[in-house]
N, C-alpha and C positions, 0 to 999 in steps of 0.2 A: 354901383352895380358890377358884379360879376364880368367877366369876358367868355367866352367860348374861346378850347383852343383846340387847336387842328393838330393829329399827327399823320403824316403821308410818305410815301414812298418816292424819292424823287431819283432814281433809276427806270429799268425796264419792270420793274415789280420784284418780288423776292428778296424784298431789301430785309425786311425782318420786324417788320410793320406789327403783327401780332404779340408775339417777345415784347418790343418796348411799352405799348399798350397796357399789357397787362403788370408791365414795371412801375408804368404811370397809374395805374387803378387808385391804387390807395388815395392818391391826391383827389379822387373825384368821386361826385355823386352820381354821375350820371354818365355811362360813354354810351354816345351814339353812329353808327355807322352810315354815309352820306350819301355812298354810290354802290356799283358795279352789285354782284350777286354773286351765286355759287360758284363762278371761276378762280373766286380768292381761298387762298389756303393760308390761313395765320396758323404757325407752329410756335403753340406756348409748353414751355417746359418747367415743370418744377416738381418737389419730390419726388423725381426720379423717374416721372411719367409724363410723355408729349401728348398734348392734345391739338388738333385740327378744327380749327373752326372756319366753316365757310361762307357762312351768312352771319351767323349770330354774333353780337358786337365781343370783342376780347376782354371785356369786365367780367363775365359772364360767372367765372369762377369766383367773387370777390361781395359776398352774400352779403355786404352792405350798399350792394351798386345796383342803380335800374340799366336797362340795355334798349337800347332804341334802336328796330332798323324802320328808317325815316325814309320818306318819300321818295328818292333818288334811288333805294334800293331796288332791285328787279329782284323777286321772289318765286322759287320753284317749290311749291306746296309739299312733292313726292321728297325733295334732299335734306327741307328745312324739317320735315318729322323726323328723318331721318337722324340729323343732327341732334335735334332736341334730345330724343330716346338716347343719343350715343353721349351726350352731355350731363344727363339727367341720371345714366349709370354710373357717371366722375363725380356724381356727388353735391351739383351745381339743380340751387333750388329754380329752374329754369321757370315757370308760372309765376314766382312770384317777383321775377325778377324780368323777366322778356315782355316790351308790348311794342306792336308791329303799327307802323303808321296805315291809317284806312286809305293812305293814297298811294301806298307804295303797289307796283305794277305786278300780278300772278304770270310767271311763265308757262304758257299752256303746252300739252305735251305735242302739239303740232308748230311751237315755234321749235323744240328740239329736234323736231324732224326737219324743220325750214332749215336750220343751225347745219345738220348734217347733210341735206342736201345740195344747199348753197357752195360747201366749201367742197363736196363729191363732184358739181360741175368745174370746179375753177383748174381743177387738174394739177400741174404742178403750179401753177400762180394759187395757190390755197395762203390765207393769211395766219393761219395757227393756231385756229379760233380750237375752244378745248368743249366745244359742240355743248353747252349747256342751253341753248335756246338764249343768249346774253342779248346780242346784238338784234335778232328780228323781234325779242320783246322792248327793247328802246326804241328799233323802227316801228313799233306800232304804238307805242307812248306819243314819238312825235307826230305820226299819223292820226294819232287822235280816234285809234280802232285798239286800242287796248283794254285789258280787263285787271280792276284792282283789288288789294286786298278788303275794302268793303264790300266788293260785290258780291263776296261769298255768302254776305247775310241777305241778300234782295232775292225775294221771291222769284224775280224773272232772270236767277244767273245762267239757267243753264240754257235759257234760249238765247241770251245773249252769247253764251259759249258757241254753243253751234252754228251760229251767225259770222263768227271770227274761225272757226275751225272749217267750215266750206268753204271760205275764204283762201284758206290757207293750202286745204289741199287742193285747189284748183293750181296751185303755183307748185305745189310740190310734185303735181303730172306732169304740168310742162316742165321742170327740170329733170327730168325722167327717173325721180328715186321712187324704188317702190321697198325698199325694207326696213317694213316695221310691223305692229301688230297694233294695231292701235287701239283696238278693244282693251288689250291687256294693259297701256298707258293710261286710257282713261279709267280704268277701273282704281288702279293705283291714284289716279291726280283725286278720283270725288270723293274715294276714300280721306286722303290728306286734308282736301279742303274741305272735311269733314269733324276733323281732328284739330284745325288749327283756328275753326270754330269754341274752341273751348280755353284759346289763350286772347292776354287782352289786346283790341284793339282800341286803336285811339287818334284823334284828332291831333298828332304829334307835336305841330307847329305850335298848337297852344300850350301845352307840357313845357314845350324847354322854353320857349320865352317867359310864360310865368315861373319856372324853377330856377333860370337865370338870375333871375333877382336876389335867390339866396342860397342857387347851390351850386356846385362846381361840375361844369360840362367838359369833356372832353370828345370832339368831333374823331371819327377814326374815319378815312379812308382808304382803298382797297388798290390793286393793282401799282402802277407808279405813274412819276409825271409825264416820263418818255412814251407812255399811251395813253396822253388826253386825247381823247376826239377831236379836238381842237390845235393843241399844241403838241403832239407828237409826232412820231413818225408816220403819216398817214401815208396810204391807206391802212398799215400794220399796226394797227393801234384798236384799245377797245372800245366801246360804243357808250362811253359817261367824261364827266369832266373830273379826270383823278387832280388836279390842282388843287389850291386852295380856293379858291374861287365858286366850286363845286359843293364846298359845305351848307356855303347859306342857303344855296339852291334845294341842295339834298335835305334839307332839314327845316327848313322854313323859320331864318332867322334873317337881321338884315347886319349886311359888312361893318355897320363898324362897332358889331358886337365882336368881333373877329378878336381874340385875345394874341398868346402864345402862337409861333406855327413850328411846329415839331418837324424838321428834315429828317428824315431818315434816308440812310445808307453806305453799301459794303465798300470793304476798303478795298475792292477789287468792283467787277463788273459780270451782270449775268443777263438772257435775255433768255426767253421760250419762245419757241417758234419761230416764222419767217419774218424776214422784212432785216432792215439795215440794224447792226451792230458794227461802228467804227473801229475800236480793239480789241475786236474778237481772234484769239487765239485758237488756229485751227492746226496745233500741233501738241508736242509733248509737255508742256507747257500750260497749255490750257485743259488738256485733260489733268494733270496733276490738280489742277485748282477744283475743277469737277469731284474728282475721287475726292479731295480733301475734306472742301467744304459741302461731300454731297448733296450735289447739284442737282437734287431730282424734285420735280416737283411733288408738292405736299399732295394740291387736288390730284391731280393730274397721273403724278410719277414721271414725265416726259423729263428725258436729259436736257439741262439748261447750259447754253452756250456760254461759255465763259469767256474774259478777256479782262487787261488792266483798265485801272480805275478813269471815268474821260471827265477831266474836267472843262473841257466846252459844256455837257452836255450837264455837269451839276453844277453849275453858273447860270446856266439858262432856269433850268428849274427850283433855282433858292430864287431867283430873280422873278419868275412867275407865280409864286406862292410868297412871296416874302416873310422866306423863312428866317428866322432871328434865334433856331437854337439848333446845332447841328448834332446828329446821330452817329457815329460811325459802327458799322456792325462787322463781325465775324473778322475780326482782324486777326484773330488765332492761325485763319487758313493760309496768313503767308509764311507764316514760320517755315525754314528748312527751304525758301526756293535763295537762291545764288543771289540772285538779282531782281530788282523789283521796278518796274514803271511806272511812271504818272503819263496821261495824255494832256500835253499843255496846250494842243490846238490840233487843227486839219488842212492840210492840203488839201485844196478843193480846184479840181483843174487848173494845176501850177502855182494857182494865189495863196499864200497863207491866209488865215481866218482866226477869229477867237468865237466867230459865232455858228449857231446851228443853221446849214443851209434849208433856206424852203424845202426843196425836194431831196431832202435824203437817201431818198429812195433810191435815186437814177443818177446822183452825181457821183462824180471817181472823187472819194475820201481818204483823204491817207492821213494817218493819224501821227501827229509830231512828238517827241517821248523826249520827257529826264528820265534818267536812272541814278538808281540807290541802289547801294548795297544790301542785302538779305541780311536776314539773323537767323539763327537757328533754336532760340530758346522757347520754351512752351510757354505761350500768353496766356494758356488757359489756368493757372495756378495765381495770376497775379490778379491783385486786389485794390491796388492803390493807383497813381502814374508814374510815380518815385520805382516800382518794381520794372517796369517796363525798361526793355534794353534799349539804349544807345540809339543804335541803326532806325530803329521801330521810331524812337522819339523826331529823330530827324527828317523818317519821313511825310511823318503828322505832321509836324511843323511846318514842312513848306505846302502842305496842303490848307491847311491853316493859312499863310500866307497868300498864297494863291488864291483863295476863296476872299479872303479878308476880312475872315470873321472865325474864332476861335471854336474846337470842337467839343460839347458839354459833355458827352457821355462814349465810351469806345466799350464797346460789346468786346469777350474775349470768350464766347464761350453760350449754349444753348439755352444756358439757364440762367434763371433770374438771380443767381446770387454773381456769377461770373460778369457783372455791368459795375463797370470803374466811371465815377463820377469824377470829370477835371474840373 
């Protein structure tokens, strides 16, 4: 039998999750996506044109692949027609190729307003949330008051609807938000959930276990390790389990069908929004890496915090996913800086440490650094590892060292043909 294998983000997200995905297509029949929803932005690049995918699994483009978003997905009917239409103009036979698990959860457009009200009360403690209704549609998955992608076909959805949207705006008077237009939201949602009536659904969990048997799965998840719900940086973290651990979940398979687990991440460091970043560079330095490797979010466009690369925190997360093939991305964007960091540990109120403290949040972290020497040559022309300069080699290697496990693939570049295989 077959294995299922996992590729994930084991950063603060933005690692480059989509790009390798769609690297890895060809190997597989099937990708399916496990968690999180419209807050993910995978940027695939090739022929000379980027594409954004925010729900839809990254095989999407690859007309011999099916696309599974699986139960663990949270679904906003208005973004994901959206997507479709804007995917379906690239060329990508999306019907015959996309089927949406019947138990994945509809974001209703009154969690989007919960989304924006919630973070409108927190004032400056706001956690970063990029207001897609992600997190009040999980709080009502585990509440057990959610509404899912079947329900759209039951005769009694829209009284169930208004049963969860009275609900909700009882809670969005008392947090005192009153801008929106809700008529115009719901017009847009029962239209979509009208339209996304006509692609397929299906009992998911039964698909990939019986396809597992003879065809090649690849699990994709969304955001990175450093905001599981679970093992992140809480409370700064998103509302699903980005681990590895979260596939079977998301997907309805059992662990030790668990194959490959694909680490992915940058040879530097990025985060969105608030909450702790240990080597984040908040000078000329860290904007350089910004500008470079244009740091803006794909969904979003929001400026992402940059800083070097921590390996406490990619030791923790190869360690809670048990990854076995490592990713490094965007390694082009260090070329031309003087000098280059590794984070080999933390000060954490005077003690040294190699591990991640419980509260991150609130403890004084100082981040302990080697330094290497820069290189100035452009990675983005080289194709082999043999082309790679010197300085660049040596500081793979002690990362490689430090990790203690070898790195399979170094990104140098947007596109699918710029990925050096070691």
């Amino acid at each position: 039998m077959n294995k299922i294998d996992i590729v994930l983000g084991l950063q603060w997200g933005d690692e480059g999750k989509g790009k390798i995905a769609d690297f890895l297509t060809p190997q597989y029949d099937i990708v399916a996506r496990f968690q999180g929803g419209p807050n993910a932005g995978h940027s695939l690049k090739f022929n000379g044109q980027t594409h954004v995918l925010n729900t839809i699994p990254s095989g999407i483009f690859h007309s011999a692949c099916k696309n599974i978003i699986g139960n663990g997905v949270v679904v906003d009917p208005v973004r994901i027609k959206a997507e479709i239409e804007r995917v379906e103009l690239a060329g990508a036979d999306v019907r015959a190729n996309l089927i949406f698990s019947k138990k994945a959860h509809l974001i209703l457009p009154t969690h989007r307003l919960l989304d924006a009200a919630s973070e409108h009360s927190k004032g400056d403690s706001k956690i970063g949330s990029t207001l897609r209704g992600i997190g009040p549609t999980y709080r009502d998955k585990i509440g057990r008051n959610g509404l899912r992608i079947g329900d759209i076909t039951t005769k009694d959805f829209k009284t169930k609807y208004e049963k969860i949207k009275t609900e909700h705006l009882s809670l969005i008077g008392f947090l005192g938000y009153a801008d929106f237009d809700l008529a115009v939201l719901e017009a847009e949602f029962f239209e979509a959930c009208e339209y996304l009536k006509t692609f397929q659904m299906a009992d998911t969990e039964y698909l990939i276990n019986d396809w597992v048997t003879s065809k090649k799965i690849l699990a994709e998840g969304a955001q990175g390790s450093m905001l599981d719900i679970d093992f992140g940086s809480y409370p700064y973290v998103t509302s699903s389990n980005t681990i590895s651990g979260g596939a079977p979940n998301g997907l309805g398979f059992a662990p030790q069908k668990i194959g490959q687990v694909y680490g992915i991440f940058k040879a530097y460091c990025t985060r969105v929004g608030s909450g702790p970043f240990p080597t984040e560079l908040e000078d000329e330095v860290g904007e350089n890496l910004r500008k470079k490797g244009n740091e803006f979010g794909a969904t979003t466009g929001r400026p992402r915090r940059c800083g070097w690369i921590d390996l406490v925190a990619l030791k923790y997360a190869i360690m809670l996913s048990g990854v076995n093939y490592l990713i490094m991305m965007k390694s082009d964007v260090l070329s031309g800086f003087e000098e280059v960091k590794v984070c080999t540990g933390y000060k954490v109120n005077g003690e040294v440490t190699t591990q991640v403290p419980f509260d991150l949040c609130n403890e004084t972290v100082e981040p302990i650094y080697e330094s290497f020497k820069g290189w100035t040559e452009d990675l983005t022309i080289c194709r082999t590892k043999s082309e790679l300069p010197k300085n660049f080699h040596d500081y793979i290697t002690y990362i490689e060292t430090a990790l203690d496990m070898p790195i399979n693939i170094i990104s140098v570049g947007p596109d699918r043909e710029q990925t050096i295989i070691s």
